[in-house]
VEXRO-612447 format. One record per residue: residue in one letter; residue number from 1; x, y, z of N, C-alpha, C in turn. Coordinates in steps of 0.05 Angstrom, whole numbers. Example, Ala and Ser with C-alpha at 12.3 -4.5 7.8 and 13.67 -1.06 7.14 Angstrom:
2
<code A; pos 1; n_east 264; n_north -114; n_up 156; ca_east 246; ca_north -90; ca_up 156; c_east 264; c_north -66; c_up 156>;
<code S; pos 2; n_east 257; n_north -45; n_up 142; ca_east 273; ca_north -21; ca_up 143; c_east 258; c_north 1; c_up 157>;
end
This chain:
82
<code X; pos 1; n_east 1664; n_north 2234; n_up 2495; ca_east 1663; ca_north 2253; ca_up 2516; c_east 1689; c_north 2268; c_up 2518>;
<code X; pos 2; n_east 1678; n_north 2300; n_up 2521; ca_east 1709; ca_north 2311; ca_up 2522; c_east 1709; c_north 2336; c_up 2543>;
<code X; pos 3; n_east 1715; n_north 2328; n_up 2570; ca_east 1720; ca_north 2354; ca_up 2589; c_east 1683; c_north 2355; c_up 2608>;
<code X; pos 4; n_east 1673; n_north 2331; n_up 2598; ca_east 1647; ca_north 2324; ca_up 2615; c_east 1626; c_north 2331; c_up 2589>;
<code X; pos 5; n_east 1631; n_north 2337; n_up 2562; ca_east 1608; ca_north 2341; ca_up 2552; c_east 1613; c_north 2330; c_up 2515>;
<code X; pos 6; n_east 1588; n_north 2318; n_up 2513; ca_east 1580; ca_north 2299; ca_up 2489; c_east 1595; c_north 2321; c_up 2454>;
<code X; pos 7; n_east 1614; n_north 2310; n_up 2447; ca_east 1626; ca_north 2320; ca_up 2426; c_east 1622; c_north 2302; c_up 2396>;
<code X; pos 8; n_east 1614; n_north 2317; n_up 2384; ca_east 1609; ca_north 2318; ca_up 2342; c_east 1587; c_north 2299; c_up 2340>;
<code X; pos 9; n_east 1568; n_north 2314; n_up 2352; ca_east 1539; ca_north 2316; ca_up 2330; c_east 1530; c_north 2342; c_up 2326>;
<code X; pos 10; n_east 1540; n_north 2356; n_up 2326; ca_east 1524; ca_north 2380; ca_up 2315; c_east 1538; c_north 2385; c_up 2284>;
<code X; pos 11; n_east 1525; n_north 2399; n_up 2269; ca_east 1519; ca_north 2405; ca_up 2247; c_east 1531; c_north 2378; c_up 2225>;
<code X; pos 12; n_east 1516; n_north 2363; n_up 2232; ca_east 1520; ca_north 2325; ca_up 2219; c_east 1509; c_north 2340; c_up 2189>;
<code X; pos 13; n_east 1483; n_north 2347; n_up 2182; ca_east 1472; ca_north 2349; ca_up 2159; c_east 1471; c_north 2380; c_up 2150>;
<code X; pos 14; n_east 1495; n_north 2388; n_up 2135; ca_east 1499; ca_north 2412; ca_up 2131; c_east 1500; c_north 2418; c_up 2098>;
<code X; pos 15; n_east 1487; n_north 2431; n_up 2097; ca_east 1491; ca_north 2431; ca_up 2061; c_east 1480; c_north 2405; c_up 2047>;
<code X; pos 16; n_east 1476; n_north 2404; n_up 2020; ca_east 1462; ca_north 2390; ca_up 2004; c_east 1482; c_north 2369; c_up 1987>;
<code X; pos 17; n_east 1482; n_north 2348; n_up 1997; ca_east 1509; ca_north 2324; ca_up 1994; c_east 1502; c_north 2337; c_up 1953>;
<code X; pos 18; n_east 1476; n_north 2331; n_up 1943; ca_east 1484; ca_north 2317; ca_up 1911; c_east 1490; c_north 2344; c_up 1899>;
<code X; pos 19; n_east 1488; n_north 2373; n_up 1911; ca_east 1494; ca_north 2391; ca_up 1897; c_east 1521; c_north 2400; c_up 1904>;
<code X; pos 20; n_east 1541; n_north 2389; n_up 1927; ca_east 1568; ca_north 2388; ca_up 1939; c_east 1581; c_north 2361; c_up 1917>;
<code X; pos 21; n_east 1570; n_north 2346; n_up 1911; ca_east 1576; ca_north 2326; ca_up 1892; c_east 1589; c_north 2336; c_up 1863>;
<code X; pos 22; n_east 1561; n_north 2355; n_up 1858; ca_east 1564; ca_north 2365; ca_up 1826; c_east 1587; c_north 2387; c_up 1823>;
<code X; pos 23; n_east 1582; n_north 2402; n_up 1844; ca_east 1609; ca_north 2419; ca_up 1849; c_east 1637; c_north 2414; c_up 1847>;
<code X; pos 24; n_east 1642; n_north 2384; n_up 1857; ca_east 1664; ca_north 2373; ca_up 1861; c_east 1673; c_north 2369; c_up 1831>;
<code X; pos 25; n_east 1647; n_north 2346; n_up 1817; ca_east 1649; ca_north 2339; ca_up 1786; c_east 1663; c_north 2358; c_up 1781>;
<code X; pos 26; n_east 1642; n_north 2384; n_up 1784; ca_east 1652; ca_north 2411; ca_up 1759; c_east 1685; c_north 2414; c_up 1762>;
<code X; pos 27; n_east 1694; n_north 2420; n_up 1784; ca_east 1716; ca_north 2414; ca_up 1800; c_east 1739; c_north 2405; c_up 1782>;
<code X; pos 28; n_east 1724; n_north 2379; n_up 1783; ca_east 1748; ca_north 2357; ca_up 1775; c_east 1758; c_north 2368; c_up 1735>;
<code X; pos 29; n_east 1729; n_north 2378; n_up 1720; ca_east 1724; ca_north 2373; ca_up 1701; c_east 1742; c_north 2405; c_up 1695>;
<code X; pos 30; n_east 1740; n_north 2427; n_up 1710; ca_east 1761; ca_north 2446; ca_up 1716; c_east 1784; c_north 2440; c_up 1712>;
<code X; pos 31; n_east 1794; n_north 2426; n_up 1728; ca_east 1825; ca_north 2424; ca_up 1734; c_east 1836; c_north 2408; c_up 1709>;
<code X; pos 32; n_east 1817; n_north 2393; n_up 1691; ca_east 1825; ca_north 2377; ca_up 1662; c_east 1821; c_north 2402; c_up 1645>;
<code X; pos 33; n_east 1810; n_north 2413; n_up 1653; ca_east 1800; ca_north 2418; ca_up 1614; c_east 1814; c_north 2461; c_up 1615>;
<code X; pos 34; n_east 1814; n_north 2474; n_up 1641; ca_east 1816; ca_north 2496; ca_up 1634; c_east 1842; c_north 2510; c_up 1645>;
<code X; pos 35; n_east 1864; n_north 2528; n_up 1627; ca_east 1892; ca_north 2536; ca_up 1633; c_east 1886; c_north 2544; c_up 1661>;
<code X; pos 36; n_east 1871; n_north 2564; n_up 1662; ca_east 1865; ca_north 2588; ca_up 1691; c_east 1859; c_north 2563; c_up 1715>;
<code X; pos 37; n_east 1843; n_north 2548; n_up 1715; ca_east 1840; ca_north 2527; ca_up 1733; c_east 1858; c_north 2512; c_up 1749>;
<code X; pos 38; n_east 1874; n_north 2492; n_up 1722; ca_east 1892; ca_north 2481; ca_up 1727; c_east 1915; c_north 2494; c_up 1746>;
<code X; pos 39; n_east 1924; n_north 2515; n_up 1744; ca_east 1941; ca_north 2531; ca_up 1760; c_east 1935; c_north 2536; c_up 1784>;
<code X; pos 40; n_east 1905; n_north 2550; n_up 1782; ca_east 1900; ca_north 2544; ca_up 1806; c_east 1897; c_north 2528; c_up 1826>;
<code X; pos 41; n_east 1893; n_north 2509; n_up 1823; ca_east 1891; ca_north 2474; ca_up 1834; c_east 1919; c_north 2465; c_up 1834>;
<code X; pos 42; n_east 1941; n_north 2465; n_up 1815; ca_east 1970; ca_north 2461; ca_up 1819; c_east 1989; c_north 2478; c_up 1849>;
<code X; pos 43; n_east 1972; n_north 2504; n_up 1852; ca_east 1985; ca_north 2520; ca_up 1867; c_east 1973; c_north 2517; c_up 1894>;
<code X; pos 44; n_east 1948; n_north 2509; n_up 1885; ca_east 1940; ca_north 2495; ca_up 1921; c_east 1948; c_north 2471; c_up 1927>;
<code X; pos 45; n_east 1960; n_north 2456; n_up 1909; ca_east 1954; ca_north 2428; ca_up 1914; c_east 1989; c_north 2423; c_up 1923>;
<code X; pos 46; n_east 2006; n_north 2452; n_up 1917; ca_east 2032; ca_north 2451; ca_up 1924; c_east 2034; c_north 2450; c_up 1945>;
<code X; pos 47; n_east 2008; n_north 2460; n_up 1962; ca_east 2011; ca_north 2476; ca_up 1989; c_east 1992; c_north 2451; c_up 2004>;
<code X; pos 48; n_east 1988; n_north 2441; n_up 1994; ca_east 1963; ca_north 2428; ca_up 2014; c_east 1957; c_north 2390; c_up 1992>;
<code X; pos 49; n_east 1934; n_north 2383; n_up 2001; ca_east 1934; ca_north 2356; ca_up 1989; c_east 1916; c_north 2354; c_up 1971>;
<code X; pos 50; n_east 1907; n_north 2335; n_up 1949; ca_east 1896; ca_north 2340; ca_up 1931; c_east 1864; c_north 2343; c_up 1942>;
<code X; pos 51; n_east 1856; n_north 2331; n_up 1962; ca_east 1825; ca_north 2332; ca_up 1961; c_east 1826; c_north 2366; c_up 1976>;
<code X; pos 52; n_east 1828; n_north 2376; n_up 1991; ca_east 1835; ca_north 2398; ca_up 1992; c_east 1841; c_north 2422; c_up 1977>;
<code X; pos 53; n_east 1855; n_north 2424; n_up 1953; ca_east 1849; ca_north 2431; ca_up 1928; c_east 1829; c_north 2432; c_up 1909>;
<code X; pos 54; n_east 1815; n_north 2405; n_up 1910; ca_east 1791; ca_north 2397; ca_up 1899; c_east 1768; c_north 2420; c_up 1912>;
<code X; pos 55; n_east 1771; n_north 2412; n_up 1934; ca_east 1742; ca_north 2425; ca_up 1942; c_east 1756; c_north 2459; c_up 1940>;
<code X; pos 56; n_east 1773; n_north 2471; n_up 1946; ca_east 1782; ca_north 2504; ca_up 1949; c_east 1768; c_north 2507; c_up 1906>;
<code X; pos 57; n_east 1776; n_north 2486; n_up 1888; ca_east 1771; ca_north 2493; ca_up 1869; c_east 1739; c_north 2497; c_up 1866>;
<code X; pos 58; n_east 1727; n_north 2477; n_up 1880; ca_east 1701; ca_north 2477; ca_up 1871; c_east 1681; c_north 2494; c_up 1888>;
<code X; pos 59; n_east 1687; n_north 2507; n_up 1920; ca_east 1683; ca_north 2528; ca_up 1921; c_east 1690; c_north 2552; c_up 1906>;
<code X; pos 60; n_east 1709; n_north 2556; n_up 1893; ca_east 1716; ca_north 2584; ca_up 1882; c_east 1685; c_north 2580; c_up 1851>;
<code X; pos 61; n_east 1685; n_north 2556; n_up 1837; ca_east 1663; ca_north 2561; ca_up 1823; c_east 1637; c_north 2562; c_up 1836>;
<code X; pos 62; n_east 1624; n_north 2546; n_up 1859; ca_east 1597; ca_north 2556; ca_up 1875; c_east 1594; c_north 2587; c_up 1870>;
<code X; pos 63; n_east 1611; n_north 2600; n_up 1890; ca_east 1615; ca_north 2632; ca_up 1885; c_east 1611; c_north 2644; c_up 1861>;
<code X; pos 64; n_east 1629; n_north 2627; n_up 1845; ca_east 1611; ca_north 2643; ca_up 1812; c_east 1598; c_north 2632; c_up 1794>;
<code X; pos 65; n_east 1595; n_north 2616; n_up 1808; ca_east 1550; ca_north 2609; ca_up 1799; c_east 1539; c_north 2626; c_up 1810>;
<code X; pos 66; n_east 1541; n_north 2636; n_up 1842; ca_east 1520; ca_north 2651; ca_up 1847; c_east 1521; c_north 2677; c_up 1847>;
<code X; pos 67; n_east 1546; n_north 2691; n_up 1838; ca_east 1545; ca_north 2720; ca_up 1829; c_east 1539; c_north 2724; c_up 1795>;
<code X; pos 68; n_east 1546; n_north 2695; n_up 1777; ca_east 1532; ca_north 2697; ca_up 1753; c_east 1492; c_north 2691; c_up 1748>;
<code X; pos 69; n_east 1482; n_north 2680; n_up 1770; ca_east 1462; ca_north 2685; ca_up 1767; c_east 1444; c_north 2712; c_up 1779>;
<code X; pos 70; n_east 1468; n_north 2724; n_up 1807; ca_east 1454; ca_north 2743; ca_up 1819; c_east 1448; c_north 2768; c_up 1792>;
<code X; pos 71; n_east 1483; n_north 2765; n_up 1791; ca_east 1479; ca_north 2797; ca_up 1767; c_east 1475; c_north 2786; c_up 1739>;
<code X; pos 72; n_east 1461; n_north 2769; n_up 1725; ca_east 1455; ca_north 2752; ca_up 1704; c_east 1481; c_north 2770; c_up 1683>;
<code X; pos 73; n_east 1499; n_north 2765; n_up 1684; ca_east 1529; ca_north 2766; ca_up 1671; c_east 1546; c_north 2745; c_up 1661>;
<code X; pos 74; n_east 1547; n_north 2744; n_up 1641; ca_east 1567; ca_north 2714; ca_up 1636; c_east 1589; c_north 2705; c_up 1646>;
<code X; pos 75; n_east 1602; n_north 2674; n_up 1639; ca_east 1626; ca_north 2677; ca_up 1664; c_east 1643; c_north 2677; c_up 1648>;
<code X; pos 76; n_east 1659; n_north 2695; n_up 1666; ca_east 1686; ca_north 2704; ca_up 1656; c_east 1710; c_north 2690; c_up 1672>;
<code X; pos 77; n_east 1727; n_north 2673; n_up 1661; ca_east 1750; ca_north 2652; ca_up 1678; c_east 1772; c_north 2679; c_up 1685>;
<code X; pos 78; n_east 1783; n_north 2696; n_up 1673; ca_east 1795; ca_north 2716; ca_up 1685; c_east 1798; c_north 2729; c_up 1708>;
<code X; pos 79; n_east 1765; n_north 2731; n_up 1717; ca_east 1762; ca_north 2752; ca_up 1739; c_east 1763; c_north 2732; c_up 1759>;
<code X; pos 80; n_east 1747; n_north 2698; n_up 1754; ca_east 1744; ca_north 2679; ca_up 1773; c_east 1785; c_north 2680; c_up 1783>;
<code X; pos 81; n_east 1797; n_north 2682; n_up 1761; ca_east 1826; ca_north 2663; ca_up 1771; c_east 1847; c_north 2686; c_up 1776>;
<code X; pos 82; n_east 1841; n_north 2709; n_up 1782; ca_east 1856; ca_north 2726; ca_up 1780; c_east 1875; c_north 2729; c_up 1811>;
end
């Protein structure tokens, strides 16, 4: 209770846990394997803490999954890390 009224149950089930999962994987599998990535994730992770980084990385790929399937265009790590 906070100020007379019932606080954090709203939006409990938001988004799709196993496809927030795979994201993360991709994420993780980013920050190993690709130059443009890694920097990116080094430069957030200067600023902030690693799970935090994690997910800023693995949102920035969601976003380009879904502009590489909107405009069926291949992906380009350049334009993602620029």
């Amino acid at each position: 209770m906070s100020n007379g009224k019932k606080k954090g149950e709203n939006n409990k089930k938001n988004g799709n846990r196993y496809l927030a999962w795979a994201y993360i994987e991709a994420a993780h599998h980013a920050a190993r394997h690709n130059r443009l990535a890694q920097r990116f994730f080094q430069r957030k992770m200067s600023k902030s803490n690693r799970a935090l980084a994690t997910k800023a990385l693995a949102n920035k790929l969601t976003k380009a999954t879904y502009y590489i399937m909107r405009d069926q265009v291949p992906f380009d790590e350049t334009r993602l890390f620029r």
